[in-house]
C-alpha positions as CSV (number, residue, x, y, z in Angstrom):
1,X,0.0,0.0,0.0
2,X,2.6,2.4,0.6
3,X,4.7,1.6,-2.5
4,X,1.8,2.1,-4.4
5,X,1.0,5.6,-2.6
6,X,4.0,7.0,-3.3
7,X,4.5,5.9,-6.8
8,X,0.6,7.3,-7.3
9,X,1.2,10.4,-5.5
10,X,5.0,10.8,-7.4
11,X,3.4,10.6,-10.8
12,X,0.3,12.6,-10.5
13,X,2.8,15.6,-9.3
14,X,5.1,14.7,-11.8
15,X,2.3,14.6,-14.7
16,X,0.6,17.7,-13.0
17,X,4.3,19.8,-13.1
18,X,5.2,18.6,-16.8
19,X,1.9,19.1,-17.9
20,X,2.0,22.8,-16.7
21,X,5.4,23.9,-18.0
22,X,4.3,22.4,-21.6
23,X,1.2,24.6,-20.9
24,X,2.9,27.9,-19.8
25,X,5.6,27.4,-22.9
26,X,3.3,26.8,-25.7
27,X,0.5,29.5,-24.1
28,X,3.3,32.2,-24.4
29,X,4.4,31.0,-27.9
30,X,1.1,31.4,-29.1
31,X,0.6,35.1,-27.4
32,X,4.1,36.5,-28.5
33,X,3.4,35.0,-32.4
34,X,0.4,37.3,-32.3
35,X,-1.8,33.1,-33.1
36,X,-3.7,34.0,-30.2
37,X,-5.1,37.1,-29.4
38,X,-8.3,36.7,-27.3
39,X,-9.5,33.4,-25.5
40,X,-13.7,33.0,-24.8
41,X,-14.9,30.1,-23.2
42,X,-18.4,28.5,-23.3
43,X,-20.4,26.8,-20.6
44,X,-22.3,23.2,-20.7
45,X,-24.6,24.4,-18.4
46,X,-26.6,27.2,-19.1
47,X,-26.0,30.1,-17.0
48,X,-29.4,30.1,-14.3
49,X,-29.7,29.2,-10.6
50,X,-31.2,25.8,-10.0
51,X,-32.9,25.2,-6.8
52,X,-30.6,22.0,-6.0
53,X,-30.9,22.4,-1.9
54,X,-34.8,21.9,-2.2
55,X,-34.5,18.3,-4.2
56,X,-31.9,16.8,-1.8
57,X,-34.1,14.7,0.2
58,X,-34.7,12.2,-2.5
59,X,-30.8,12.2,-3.3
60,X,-30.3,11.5,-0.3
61,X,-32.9,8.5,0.1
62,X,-30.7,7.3,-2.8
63,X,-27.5,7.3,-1.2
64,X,-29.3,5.6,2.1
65,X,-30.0,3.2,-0.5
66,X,-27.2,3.0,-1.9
67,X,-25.8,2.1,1.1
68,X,-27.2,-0.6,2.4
69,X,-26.9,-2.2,-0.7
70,X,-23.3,-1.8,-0.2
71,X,-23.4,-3.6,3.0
72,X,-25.8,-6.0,2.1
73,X,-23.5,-6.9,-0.8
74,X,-20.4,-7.9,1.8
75,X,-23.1,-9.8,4.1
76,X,-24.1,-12.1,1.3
77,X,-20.9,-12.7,-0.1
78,X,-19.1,-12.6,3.1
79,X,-15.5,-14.0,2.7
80,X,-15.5,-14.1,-0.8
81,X,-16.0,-10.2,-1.2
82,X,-12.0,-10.5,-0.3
83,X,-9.4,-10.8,-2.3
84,X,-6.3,-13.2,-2.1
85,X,-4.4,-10.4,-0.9
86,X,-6.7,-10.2,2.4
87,X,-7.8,-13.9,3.2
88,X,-4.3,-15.9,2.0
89,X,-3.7,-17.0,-1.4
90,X,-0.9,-17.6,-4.1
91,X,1.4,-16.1,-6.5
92,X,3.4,-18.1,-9.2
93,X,6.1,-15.9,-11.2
94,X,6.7,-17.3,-14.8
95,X,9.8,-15.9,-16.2
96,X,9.7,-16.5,-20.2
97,X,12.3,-17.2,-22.3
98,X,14.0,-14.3,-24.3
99,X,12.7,-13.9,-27.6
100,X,9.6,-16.1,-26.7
101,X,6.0,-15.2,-25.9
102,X,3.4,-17.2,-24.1
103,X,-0.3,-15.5,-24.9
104,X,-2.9,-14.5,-21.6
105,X,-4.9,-16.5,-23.4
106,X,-3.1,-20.1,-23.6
107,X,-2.5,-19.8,-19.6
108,X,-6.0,-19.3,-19.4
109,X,-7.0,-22.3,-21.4
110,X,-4.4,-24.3,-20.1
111,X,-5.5,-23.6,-16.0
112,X,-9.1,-23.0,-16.3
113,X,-10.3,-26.3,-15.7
114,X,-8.1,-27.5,-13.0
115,X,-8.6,-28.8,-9.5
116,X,-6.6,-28.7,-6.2
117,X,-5.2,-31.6,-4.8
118,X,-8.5,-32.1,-2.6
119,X,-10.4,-32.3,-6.0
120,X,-11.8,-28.9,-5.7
121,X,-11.8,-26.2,-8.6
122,X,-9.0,-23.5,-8.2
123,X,-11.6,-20.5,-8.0
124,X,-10.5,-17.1,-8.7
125,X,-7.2,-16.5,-10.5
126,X,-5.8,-13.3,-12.2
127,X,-3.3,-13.2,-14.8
128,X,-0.7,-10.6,-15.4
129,X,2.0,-9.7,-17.6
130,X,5.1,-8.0,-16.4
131,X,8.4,-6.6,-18.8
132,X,11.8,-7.2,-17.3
133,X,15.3,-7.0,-18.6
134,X,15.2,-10.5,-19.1
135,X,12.2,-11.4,-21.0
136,X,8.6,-11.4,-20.1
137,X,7.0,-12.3,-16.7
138,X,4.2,-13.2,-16.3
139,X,2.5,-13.4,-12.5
140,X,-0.8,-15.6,-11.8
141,X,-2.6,-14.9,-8.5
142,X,-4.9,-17.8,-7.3
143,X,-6.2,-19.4,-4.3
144,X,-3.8,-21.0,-1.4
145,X,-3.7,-24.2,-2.6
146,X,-4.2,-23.3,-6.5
147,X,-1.0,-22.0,-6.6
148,X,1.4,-25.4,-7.1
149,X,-1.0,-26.9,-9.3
150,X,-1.4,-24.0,-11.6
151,X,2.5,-24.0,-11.7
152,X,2.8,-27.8,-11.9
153,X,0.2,-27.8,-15.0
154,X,2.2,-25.0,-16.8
155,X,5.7,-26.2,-16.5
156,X,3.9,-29.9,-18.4
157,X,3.0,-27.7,-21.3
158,X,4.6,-24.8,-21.9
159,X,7.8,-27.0,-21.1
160,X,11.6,-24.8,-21.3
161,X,11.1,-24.1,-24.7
162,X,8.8,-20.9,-23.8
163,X,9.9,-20.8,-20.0
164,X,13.1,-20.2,-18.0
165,X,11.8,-20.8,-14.5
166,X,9.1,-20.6,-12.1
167,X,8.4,-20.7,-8.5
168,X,5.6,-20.4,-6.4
169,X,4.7,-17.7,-3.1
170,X,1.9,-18.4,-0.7
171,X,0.4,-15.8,1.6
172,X,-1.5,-17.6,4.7
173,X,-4.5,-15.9,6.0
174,X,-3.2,-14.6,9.0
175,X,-1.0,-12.4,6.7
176,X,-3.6,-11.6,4.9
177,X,-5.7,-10.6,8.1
178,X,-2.4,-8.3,9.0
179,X,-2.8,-6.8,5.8
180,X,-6.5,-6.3,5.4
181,X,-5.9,-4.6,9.3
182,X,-2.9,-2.2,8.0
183,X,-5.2,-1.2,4.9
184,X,-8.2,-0.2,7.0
185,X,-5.9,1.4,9.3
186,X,-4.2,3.7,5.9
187,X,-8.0,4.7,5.1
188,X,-8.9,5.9,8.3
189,X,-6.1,7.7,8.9
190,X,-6.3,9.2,5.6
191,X,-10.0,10.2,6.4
192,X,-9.1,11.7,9.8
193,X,-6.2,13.7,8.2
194,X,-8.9,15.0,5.9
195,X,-11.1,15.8,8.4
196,X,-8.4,18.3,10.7
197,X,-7.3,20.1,7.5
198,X,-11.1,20.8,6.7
199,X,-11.9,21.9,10.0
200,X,-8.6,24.4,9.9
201,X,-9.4,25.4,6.2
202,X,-13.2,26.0,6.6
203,X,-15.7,26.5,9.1
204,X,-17.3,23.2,11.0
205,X,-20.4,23.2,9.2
206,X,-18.6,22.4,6.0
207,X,-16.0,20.3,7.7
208,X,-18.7,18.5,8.5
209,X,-20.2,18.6,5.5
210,X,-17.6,17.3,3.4
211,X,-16.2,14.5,5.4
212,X,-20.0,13.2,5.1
213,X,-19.6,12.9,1.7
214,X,-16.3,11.7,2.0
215,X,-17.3,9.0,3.9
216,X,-20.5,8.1,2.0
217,X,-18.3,7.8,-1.0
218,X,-15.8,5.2,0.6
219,X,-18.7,3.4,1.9
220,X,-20.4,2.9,-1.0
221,X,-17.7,2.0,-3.9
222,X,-16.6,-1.3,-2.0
223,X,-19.8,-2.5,-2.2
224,X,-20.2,-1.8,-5.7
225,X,-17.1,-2.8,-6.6
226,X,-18.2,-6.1,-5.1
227,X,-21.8,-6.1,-6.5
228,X,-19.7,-6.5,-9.8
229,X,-17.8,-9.3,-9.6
230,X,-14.6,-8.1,-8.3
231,X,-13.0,-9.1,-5.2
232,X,-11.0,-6.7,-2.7
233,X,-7.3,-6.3,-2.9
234,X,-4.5,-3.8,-2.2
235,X,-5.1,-2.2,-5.5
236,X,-8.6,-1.5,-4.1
237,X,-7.2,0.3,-1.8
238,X,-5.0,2.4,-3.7
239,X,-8.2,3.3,-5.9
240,X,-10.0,4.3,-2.7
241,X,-7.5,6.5,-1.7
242,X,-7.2,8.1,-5.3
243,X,-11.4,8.3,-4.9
244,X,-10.7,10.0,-1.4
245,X,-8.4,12.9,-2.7
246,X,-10.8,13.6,-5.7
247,X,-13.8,13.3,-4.1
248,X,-12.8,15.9,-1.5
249,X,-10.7,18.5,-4.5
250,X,-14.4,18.5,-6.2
251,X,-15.9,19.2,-2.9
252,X,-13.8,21.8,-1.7
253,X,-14.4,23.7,-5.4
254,X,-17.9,23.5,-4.5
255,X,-17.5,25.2,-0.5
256,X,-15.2,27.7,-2.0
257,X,-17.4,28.9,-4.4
258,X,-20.5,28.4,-1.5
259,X,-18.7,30.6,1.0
260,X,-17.2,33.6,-1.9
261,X,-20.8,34.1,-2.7
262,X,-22.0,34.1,0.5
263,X,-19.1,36.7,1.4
264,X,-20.0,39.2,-1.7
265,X,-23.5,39.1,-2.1
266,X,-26.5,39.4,-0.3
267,X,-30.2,37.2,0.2
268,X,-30.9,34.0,2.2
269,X,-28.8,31.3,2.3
270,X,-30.6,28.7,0.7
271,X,-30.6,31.3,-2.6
272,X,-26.9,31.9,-2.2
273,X,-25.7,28.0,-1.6
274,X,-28.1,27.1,-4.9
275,X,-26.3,30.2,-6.7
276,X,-22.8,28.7,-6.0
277,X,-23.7,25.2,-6.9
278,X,-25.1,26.1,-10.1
279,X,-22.1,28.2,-11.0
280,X,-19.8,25.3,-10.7
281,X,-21.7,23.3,-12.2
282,X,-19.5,23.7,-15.3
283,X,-16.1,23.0,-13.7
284,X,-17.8,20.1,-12.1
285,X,-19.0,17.9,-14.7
286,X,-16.4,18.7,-17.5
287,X,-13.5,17.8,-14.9
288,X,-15.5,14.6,-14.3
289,X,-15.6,13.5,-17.7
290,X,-12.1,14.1,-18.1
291,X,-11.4,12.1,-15.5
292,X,-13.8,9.7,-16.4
293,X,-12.9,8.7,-20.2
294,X,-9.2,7.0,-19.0
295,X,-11.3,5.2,-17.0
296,X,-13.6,3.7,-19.1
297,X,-11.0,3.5,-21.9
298,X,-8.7,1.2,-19.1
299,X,-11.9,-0.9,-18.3
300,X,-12.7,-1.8,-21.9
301,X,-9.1,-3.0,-22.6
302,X,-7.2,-3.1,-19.4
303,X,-6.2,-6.5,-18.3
304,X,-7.3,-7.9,-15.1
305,X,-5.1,-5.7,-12.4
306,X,-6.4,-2.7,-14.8
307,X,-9.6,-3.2,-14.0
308,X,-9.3,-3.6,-10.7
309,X,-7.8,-0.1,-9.9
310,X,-10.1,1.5,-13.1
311,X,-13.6,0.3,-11.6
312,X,-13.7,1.7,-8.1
313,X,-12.1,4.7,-9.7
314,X,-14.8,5.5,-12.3
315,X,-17.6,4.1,-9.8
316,X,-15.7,7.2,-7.4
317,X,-15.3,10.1,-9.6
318,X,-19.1,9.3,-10.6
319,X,-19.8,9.1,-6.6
320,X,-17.7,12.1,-5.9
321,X,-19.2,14.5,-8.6
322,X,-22.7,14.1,-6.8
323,X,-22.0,14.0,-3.4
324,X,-20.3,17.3,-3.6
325,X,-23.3,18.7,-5.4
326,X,-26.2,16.7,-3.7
327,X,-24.7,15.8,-0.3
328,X,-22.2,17.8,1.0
329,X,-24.0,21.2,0.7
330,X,-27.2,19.9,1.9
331,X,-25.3,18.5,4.8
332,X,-23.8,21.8,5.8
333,X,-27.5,23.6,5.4
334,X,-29.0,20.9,7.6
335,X,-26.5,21.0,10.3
336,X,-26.4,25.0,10.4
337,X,-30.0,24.9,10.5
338,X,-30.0,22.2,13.8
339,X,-27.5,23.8,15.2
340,X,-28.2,27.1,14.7
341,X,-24.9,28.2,13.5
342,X,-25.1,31.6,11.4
343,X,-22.8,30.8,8.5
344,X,-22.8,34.3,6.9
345,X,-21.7,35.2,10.3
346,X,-19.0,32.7,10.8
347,X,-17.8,33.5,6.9
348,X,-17.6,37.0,7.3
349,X,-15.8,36.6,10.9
350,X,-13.5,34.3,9.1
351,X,-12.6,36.5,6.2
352,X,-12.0,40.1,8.9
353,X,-9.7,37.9,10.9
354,X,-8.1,36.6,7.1
């Protein structure tokens, strides 16, 4: 998990630096060759206030719904809504002979119909191909006791012609219970980090608010996730941390807008919160679509470990675009109205003391 949080937080700053020099380089090219003189921009959604706050019980019957679906989802399939990763399994490492090639599809033919040494049938399996300096690998992660069948079976018919060697890892489940335990643990403390830099950055309301949201979407995409066909693994994990940090971007866009509007212009707050909401409503759903075409582009022709970071991540942007919109500023409007907590007050204290 925390080699695969680090490579996945290196290369989205990498991309995001990279991407912005190229930007600033060929902007000013353009500007100094007199190409570009004057820039306009057009909106998807035309530009009127929607009364969003006043249809968000029904959303939020949805997401209730949503919910227990989620759980009922893991209570049905029970163990087997985890991976190999979390209950024990297998992995057996095929290194392939330079200059030779061994198809996803022959392993699959040749291990499909096979059965463990207590005559039962290997279950779930995932194949993946790896490059190395050495010629291609190729990893197959199975079941506990899948794994030295599946390696004896291929080593009897691909033979050394096509391979160079093999050997076989098994994970018990106690492992796999220590691992399940440490990726829970990076989740909540990713959450609760979330939480204290929204309560310093914004007022509680939309602390609140947003770590609602936040939390309805991480409840929510592991049960989906499930309800598809996939079982849980550390990749799963990455992908709900990757859901976490966009979720919350898109929902602090929203707040900022909420509480700049709130600072500059006057009427209730209801009015103001459904004028800020439909002014990003834009931003929201073009960034969402961006982010959602690699997405579905890795889920029509990713392998296997593809899909199992590209799912949860298009079931989260999906997620996250409406719980900004639909949860997380009805939430804040509910709990100032409970509470009785003045937000215009609390913004404008906020920005004298700024």
């Amino acid at each position: 998990v925390k080699g695969f949080a680090v490579t996945l937080t290196l290369g989205i700053l990498s991309s995001l630096f990279g991407a912005l020099i190229v930007t600033r380089v060929v902007f000013h090219w353009f500007v100094d060759t007199g190409v570009l003189t004057r820039i306009s921009t057009h909106s998807i959604i035309p530009h009127k206030v929607f009364d969003i706050l006043s249809k968000a019980k029904p959303f939020i019957i949805a997401s209730v719904i949503l919910t227990v679906v989620s759980f009922a989802t893991f209570a049905f399939k029970g163990k087997h809504s985890l991976g190999i990763d979390f209950r024990g399994g297998a992995m057996v490492h095929l290194q392939i002979q330079e200059g030779k090639e061994a198809s996803e599809s022959v392993i699959y033919y040749i291990i499909k119909d096979l059965n463990t040494d207590k005559d039962q049938p290997i279950c779930t399996y995932y194949i993946q191909k790896k490059a190395s300096p050495t010629g291609e690998v190729i990893s197959i992660r199975s079941e506990f006791d899948a794994g030295p069948v599946i390696q004896k079976a291929l080593e009897e018919k691909l033979g050394k012609d096509i391979l160079a060697g093999t050997d076989v890892e098994r994970v018990g489940s106690l492992v796999g219970k220590e691992l399940a335990t440490q990726a829970a643990l990076a989740i909540a403390l990713a959450l609760i980090a979330i939480f204290f830099y929204l309560s310093m950055r914004f007022e509680f309301a939309f602390a609140a608010g947003a770590s609602l949201a936040l939390f309805h979407d991480i409840l929510i995409v592991p049960g989906l996730v499930v309800l598809f066909g996939q079982e849980l693994s550390v990749i799963h994990i990455g992908a709900l941390l990757a859901v976490a940090g966009y979720s919350i971007n898109d929902t602090i866009v929203v707040f900022d807008r909420i509480r700049e509007v709130i600072k500059t212009r006057s009427g209730t707050i209801r009015e103001l919160m459904n004028e800020a909401i439909s002014l990003t409503l834009s931003r929201t759903l073009l960034t969402s679509a961006t982010t959602l075409v690699p997405m579905l582009v890795l889920l029509a022709y990713g392998n296997p470990a593809m899909l199992e970071f590209a799912l949860p991540l298009a079931i989260g942007v999906l997620l996250g675009t409406y719980s900004s919109i639909f949860i997380a500023a009805p939430m804040v409007m509910w709990y100032a109205k409970k509470t009785g907590t003045s937000l215009r007050r609390q913004i404008l204290e906020s920005h004298q003391a700024e």
